[in-house]
C-alpha positions as CSV (number, residue, x, y, z in Angstrom):
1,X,1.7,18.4,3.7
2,X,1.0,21.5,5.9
3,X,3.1,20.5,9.2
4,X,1.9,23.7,11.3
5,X,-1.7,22.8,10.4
6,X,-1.5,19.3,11.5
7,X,0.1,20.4,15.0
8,X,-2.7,22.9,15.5
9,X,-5.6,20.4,15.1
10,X,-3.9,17.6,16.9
11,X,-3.4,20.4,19.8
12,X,-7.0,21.1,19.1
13,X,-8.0,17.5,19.6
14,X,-6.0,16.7,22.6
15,X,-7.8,19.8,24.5
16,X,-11.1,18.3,22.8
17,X,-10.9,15.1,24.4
18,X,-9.9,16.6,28.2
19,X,-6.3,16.9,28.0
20,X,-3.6,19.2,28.6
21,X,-1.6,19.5,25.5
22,X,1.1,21.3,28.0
23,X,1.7,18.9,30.2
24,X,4.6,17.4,29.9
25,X,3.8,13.9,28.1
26,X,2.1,15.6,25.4
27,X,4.3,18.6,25.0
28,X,5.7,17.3,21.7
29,X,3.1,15.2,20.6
30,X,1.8,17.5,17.9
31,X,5.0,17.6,16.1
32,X,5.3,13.9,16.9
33,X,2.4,13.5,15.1
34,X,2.9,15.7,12.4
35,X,6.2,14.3,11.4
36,X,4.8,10.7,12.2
37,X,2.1,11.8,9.3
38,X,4.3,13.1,7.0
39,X,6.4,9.8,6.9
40,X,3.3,7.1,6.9
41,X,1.4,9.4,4.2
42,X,4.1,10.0,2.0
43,X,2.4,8.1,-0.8
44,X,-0.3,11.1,-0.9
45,X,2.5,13.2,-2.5
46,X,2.7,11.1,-6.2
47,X,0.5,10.3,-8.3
48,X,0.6,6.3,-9.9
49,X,2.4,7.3,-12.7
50,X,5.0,9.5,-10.4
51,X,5.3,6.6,-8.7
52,X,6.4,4.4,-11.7
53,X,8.6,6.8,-13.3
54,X,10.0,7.0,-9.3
55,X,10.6,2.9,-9.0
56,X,11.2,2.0,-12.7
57,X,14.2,0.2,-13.0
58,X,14.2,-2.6,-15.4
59,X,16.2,-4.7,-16.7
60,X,16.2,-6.7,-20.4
61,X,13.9,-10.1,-20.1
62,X,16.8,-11.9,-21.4
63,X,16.6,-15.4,-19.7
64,X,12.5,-15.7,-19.8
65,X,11.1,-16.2,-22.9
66,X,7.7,-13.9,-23.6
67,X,4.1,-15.5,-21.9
68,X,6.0,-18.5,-20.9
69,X,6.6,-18.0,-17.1
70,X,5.8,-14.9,-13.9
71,X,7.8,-13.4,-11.9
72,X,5.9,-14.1,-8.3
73,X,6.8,-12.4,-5.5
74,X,5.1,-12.8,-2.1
75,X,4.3,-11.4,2.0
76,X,5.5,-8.4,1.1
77,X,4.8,-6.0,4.2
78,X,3.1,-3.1,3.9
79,X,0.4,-1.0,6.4
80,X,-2.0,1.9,5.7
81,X,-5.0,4.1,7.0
82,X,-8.6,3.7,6.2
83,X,-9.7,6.7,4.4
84,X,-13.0,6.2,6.2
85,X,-12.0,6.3,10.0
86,X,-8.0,7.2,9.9
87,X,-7.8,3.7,11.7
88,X,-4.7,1.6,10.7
89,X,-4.6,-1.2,8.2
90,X,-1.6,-3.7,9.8
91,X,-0.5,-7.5,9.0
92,X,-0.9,-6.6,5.1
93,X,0.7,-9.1,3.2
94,X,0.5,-8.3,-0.6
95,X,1.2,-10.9,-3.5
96,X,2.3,-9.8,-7.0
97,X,2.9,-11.8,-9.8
98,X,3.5,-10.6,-13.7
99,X,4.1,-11.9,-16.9
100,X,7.2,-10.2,-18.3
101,X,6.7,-8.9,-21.6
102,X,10.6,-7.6,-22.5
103,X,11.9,-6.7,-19.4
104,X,11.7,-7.5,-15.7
105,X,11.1,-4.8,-12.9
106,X,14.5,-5.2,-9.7
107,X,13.0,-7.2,-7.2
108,X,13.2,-4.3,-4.4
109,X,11.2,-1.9,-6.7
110,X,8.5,-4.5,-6.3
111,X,8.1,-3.9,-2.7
112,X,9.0,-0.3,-2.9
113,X,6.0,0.5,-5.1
114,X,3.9,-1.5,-2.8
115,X,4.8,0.7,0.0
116,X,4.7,3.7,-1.6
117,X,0.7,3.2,-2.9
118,X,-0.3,2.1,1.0
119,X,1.2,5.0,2.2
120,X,-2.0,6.8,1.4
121,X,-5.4,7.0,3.2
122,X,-6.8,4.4,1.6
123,X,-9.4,1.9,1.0
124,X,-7.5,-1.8,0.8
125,X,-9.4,-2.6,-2.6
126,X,-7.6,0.7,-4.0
127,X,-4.1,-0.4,-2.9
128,X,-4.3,-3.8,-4.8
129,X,-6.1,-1.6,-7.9
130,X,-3.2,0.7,-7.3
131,X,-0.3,-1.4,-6.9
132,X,-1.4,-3.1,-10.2
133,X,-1.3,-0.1,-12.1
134,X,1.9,0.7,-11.6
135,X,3.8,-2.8,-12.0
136,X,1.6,-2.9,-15.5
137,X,3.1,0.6,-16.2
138,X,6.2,0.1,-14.8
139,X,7.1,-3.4,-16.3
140,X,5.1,-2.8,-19.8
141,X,2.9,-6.0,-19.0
142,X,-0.9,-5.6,-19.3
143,X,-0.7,-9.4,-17.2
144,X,-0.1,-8.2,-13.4
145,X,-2.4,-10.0,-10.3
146,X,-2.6,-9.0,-7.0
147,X,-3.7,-10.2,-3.7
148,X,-3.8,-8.7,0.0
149,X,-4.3,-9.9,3.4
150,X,-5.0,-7.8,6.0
151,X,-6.5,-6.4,9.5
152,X,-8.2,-3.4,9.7
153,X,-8.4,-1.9,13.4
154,X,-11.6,-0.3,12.4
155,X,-12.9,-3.8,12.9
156,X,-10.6,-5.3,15.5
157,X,-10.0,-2.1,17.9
158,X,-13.6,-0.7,17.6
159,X,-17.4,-0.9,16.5
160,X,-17.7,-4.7,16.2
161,X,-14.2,-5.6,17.7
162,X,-14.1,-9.0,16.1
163,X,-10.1,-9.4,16.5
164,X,-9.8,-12.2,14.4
165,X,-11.1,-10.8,11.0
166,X,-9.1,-10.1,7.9
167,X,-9.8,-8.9,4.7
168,X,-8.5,-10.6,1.5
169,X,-8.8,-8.7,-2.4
170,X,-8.0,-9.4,-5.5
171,X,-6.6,-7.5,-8.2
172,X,-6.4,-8.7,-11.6
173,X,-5.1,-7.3,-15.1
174,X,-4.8,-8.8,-18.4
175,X,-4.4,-12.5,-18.5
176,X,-4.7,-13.0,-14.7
177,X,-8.5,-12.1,-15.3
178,X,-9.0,-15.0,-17.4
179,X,-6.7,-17.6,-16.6
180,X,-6.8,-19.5,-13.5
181,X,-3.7,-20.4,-13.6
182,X,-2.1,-17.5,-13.4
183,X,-4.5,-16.7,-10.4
184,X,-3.4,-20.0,-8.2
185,X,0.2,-18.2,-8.4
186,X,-1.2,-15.8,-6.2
187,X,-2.5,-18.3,-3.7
């Protein structure tokens, strides 16, 4: 990410909208924002695979036998940015269920792949697609769902402003396409 670029086009767009990037407020505000950018686009950096390899610690499916249960894990926390307005995508709550085929993913490298793949612009279809992906690749299961929740402030802070609106996907792999019981997990 090119820091000294992102300062000079958030200085830029402070003077474009009739401010004073000098003053003392918004002295800093260009490396605020630069940094701030760095850290809640870090996903931008890796690729889905990168991002497997990066949170792929699994252990032996010892204690579940094969296609008979899913590990479920649920309101897992994440935000993002729109790709198509850079408006932020808050109150996220992802779902994620698989059917371990050999070996389980740790728990924490659940939510850490979640975060990592909203940590992109992004489009909140993509991040369930996305998310998917990588717990398919990650824990060698073809069986992964996902679901999402969230609010989109390109809705809520501006054109239509309906505050109360939020957007539900679905992502599903394998057996959770066909089997509706494997979907009502995600519920």
């Amino acid at each position: 990410m090119d820091t000294k670029a992102i300062e000079a086009h958030v200085k830029g767009i402070l003077e474009a909208i009739g401010e004073d990037p000098d003053r003392e407020g918004l002295r800093e505000t260009p490396q605020r924002v630069a940094k701030m950018l760095g850290e809640m686009l870090e996903g931008i950096a890796y690729s889905n695979h990168e991002i497997a390899e990066m949170f792929g610690k699994t252990f032996d499916n010892d204690c579940l036998p094969e296609s008979e249960n899913a590990v479920i894990m649920r309101d897992i926390t994440v935000f993002s940015y729109c790709e198509h307005h850079l408006a932020l995508m808050y109150d996220m709550s992802v779902n994620v269920a698989y059917v371990p085929r050999g070996k389980v993913l740790g728990l924490s490298k659940i939510a850490r792949i979640c975060d990592m793949a909203a940590k992109r612009l992004q489009l909140q279809e993509r991040i369930g697609r996305d998310i998917a992906e990588i717990i398919s690749e990650t824990a060698d299961t073809p069986d992964v769902g996902v679901t999402i929740s969230g609010c989109h402030s390109c809705m809520t802070a501006r054109g239509i402003k309906n505050s109360n609106a939020k957007t539900y996907t679905t992502t599903y792999l394998g057996a959770f396409r066909d089997d509706a019981a494997l979907r009502e997990l995600l519920r």
